[in-house]
MDAnalysis code that builds the backbone (N, CA, C; Angstrom):
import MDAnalysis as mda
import numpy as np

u = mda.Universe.empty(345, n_residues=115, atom_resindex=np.repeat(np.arange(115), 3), trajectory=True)
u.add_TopologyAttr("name", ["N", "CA", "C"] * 115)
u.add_TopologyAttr("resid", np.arange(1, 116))
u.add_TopologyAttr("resname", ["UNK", "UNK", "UNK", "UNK", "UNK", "UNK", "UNK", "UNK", "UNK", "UNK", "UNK", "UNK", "UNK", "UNK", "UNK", "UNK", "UNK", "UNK", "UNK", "UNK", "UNK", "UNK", "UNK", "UNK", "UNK", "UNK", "UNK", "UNK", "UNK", "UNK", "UNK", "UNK", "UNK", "UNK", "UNK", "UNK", "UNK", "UNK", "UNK", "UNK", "UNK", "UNK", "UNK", "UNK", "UNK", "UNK", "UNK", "UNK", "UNK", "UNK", "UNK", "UNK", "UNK", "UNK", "UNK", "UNK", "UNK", "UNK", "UNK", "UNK", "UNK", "UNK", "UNK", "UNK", "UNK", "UNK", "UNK", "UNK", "UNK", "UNK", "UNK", "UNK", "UNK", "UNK", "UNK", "UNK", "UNK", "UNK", "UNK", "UNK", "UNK", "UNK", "UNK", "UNK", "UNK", "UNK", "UNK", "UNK", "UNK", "UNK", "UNK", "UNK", "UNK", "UNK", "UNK", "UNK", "UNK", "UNK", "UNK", "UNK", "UNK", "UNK", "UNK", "UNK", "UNK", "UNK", "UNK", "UNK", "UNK", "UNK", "UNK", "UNK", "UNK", "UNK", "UNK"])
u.atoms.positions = np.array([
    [113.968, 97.122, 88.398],
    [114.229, 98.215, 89.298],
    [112.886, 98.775, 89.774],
    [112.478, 99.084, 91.037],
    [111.789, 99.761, 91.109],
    [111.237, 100.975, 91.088],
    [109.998, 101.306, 91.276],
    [109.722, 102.784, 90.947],
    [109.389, 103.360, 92.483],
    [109.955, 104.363, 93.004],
    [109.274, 104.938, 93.860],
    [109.269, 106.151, 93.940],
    [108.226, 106.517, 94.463],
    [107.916, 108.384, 94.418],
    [107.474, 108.993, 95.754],
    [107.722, 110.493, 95.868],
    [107.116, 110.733, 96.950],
    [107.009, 112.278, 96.813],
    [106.684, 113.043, 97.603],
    [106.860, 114.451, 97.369],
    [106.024, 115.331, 96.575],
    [105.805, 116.412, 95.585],
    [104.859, 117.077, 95.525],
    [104.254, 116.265, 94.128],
    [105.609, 115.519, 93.100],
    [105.055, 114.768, 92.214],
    [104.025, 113.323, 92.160],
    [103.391, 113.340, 91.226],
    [102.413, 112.044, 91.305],
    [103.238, 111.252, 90.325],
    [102.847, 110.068, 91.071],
    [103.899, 108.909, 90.520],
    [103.320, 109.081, 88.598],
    [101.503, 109.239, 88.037],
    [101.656, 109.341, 87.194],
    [102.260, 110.337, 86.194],
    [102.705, 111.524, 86.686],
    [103.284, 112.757, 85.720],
    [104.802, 112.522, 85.520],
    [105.643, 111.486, 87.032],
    [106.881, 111.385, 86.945],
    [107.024, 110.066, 85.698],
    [105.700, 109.040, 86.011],
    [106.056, 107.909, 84.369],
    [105.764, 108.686, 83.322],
    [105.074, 109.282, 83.034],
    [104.817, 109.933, 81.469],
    [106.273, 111.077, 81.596],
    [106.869, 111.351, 82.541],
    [108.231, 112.302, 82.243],
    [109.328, 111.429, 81.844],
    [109.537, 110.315, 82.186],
    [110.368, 109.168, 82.372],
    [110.063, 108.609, 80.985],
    [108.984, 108.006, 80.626],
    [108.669, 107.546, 79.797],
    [108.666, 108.621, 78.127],
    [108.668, 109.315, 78.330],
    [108.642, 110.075, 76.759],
    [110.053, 110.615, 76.307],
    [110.940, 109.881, 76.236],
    [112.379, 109.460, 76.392],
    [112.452, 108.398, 75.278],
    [111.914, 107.165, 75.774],
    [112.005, 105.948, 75.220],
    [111.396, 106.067, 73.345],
    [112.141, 105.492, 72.788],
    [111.674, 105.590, 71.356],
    [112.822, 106.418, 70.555],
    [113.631, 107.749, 71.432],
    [114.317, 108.632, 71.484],
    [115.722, 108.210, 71.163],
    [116.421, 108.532, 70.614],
    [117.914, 108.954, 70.354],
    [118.785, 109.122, 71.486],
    [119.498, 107.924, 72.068],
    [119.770, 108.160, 73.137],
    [121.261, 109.695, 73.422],
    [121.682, 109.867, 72.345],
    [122.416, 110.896, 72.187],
    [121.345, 112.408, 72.444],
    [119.740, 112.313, 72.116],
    [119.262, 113.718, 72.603],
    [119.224, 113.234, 74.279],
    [119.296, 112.177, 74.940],
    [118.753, 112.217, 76.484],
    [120.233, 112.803, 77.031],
    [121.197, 112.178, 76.575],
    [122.786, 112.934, 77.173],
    [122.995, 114.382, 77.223],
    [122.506, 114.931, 75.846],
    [122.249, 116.341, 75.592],
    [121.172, 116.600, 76.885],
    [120.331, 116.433, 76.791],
    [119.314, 116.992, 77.822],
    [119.779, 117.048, 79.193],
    [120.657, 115.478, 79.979],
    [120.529, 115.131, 81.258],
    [122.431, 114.820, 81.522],
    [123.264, 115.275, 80.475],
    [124.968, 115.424, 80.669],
    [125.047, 114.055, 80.670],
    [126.720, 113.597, 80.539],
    [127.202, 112.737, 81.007],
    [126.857, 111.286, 81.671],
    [126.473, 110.100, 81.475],
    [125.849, 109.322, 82.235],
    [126.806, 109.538, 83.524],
    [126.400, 108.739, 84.735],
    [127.499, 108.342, 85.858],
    [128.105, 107.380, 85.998],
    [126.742, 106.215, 84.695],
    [127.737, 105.114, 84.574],
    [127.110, 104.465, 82.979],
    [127.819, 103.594, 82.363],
    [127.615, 103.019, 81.109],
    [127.568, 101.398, 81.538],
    [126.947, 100.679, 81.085],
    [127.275, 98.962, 81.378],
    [126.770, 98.125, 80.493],
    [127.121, 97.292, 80.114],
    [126.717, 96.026, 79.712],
    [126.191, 95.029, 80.636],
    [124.905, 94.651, 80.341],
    [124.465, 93.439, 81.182],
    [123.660, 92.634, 80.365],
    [123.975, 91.077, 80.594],
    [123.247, 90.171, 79.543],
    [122.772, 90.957, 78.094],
    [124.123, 91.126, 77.494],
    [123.823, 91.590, 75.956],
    [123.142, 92.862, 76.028],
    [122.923, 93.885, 76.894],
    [122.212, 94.834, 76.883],
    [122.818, 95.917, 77.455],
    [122.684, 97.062, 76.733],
    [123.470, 98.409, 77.084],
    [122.540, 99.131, 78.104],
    [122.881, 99.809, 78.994],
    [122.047, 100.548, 79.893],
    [123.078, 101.954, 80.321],
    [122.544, 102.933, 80.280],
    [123.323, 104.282, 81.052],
    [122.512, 104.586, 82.076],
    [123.248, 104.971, 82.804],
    [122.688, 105.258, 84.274],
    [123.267, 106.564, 85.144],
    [121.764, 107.963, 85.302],
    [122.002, 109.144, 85.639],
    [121.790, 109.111, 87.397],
    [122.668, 109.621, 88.664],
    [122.509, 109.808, 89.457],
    [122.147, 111.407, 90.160],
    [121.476, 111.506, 91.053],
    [121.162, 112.645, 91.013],
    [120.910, 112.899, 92.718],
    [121.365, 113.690, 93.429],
    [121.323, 113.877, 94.884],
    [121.396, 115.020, 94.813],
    [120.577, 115.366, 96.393],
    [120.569, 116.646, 96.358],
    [119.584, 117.789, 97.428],
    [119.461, 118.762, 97.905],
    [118.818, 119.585, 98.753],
    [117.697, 119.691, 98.071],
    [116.465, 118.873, 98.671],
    [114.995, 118.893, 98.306],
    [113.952, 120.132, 98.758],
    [114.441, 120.936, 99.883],
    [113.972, 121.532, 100.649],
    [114.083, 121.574, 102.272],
    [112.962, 122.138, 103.043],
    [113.132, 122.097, 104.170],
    [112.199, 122.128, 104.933],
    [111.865, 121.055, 105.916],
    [110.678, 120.684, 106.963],
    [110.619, 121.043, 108.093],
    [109.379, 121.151, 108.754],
    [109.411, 121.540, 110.223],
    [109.661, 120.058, 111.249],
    [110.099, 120.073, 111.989],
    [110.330, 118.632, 112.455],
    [109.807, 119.142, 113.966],
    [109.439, 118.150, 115.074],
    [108.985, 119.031, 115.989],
    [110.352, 118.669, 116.952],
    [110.752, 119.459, 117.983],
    [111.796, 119.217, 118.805],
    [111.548, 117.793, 119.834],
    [112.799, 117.348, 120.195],
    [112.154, 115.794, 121.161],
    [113.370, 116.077, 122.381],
    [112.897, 115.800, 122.800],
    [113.544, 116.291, 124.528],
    [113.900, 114.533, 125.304],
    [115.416, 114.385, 125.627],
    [115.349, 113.009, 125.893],
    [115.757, 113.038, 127.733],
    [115.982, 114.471, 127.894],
    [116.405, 114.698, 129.597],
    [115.389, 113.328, 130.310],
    [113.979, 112.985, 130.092],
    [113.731, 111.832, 131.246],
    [113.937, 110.503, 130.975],
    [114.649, 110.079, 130.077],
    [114.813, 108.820, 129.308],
    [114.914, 108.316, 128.395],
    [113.699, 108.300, 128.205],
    [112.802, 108.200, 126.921],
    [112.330, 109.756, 126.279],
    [112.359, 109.620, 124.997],
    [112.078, 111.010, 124.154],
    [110.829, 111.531, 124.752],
    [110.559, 112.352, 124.295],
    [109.558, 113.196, 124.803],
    [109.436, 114.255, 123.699],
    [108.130, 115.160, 123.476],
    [107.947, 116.003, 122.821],
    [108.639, 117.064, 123.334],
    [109.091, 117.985, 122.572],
    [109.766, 119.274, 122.832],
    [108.370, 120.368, 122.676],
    [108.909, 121.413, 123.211],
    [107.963, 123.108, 122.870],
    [108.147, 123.195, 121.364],
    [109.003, 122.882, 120.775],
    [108.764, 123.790, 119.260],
    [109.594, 122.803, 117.897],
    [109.568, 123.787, 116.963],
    [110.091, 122.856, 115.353],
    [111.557, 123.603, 115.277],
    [112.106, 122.539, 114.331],
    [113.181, 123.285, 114.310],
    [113.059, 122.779, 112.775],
    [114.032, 123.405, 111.436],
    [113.683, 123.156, 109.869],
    [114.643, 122.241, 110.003],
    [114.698, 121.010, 109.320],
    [115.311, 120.122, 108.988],
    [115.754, 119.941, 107.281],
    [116.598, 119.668, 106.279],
    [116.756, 119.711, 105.270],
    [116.368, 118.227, 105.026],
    [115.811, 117.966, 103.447],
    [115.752, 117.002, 103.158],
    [115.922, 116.895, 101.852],
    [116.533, 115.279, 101.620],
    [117.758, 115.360, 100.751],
    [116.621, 114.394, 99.501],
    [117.041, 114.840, 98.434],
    [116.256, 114.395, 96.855],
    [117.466, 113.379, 96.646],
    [116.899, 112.312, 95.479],
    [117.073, 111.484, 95.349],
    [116.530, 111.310, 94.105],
    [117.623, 110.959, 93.065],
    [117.155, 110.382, 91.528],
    [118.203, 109.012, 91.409],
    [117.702, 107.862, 90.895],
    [118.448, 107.481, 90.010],
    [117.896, 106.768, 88.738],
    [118.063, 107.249, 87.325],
    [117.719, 107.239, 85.848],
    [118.072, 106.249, 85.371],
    [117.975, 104.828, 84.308],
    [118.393, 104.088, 83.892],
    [117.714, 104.242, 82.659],
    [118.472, 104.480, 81.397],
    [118.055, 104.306, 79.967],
    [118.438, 102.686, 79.800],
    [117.240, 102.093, 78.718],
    [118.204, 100.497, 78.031],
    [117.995, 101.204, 77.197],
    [119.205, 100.915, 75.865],
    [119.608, 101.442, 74.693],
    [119.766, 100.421, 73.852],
    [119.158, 100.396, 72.984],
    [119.535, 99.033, 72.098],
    [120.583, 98.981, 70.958],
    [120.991, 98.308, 69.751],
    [121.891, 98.661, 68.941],
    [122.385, 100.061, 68.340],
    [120.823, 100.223, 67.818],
    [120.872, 101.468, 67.021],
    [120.589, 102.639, 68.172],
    [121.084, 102.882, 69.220],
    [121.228, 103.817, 69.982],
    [120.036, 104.189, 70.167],
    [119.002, 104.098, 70.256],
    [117.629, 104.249, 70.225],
    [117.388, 103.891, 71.640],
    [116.312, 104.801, 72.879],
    [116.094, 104.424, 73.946],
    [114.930, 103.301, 74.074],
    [114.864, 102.311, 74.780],
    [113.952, 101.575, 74.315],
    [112.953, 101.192, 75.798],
    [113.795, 101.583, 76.787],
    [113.238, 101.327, 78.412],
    [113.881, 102.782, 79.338],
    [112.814, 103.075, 79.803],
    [113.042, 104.125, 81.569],
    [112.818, 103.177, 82.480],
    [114.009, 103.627, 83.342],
    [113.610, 102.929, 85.001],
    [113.886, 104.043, 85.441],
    [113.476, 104.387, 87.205],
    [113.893, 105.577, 87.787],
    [113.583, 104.767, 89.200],
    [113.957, 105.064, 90.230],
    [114.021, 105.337, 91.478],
    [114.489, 106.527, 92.391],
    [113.405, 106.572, 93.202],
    [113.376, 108.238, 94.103],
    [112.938, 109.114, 94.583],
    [112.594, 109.927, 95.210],
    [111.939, 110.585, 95.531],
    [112.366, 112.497, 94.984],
    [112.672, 112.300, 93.991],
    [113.150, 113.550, 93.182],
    [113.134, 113.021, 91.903],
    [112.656, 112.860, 90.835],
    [112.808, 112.217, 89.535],
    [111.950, 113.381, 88.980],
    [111.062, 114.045, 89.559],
    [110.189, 114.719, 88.476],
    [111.089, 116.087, 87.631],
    [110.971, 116.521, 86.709],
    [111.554, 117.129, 86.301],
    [112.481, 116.747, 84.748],
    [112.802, 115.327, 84.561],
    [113.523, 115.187, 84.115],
    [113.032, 114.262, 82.250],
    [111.783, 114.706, 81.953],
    [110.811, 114.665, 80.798],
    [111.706, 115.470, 79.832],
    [111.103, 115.040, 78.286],
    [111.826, 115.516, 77.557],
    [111.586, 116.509, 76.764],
    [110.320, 117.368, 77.702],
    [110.161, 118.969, 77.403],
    [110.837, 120.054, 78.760],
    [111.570, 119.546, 79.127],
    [112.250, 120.048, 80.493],
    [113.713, 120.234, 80.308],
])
């Protein structure tokens, strides 16, 4: 899975948040982060998987004017919302123990296991 980041976090503070999980009891990450969204088996291997969407904030965008055709710059901004994006993957091995983080998103920070 890949990793991607964007936004006020640095990709390194979101792996060390992601990452200090693993080693962990996967029963404290449920406590911490609720319910998975999903549970699976794949090639002999357990994985839970947290989804997370959501209102990131709000940008100035500049206005675009299409009256001659083709767009054109407008006079002014108008705020645009923009939408966050997590998705969490624990691998869990026998003994319930976390043993791998994956994440993809541009909202993941936050979700370390002093948070």
């Amino acid at each position: 899975m890949a990793t991607v980041m964007t936004g006020c976090s640095s990709p390194e503070t979101t792996r060390v948040e992601m990452t200090s999980w693993e080693g962990r009891p996967v029963k404290e990450l449920i406590a911490a982060w609720g319910i998975p969204d999903r549970r699976q088996t794949f090639e002999g291997k357990l994985f839970y998987t947290w989804v997370w969407q959501g209102a990131q904030g709000a940008v100035a965008v500049p206005d675009v004017s299409t009256k001659a055709g083709a767009p054109t710059r407008g006079m002014g901004y108008h705020m645009s919302e923009t939408q966050g994006y997590c998705e969490r993957v624990a691998q869990v091995d026998e003994a319930a123990i976390v043993q791998r983080m994956t994440w993809e998103g541009n909202a993941c920070r936050g979700f370390g296991r002093d948070h």
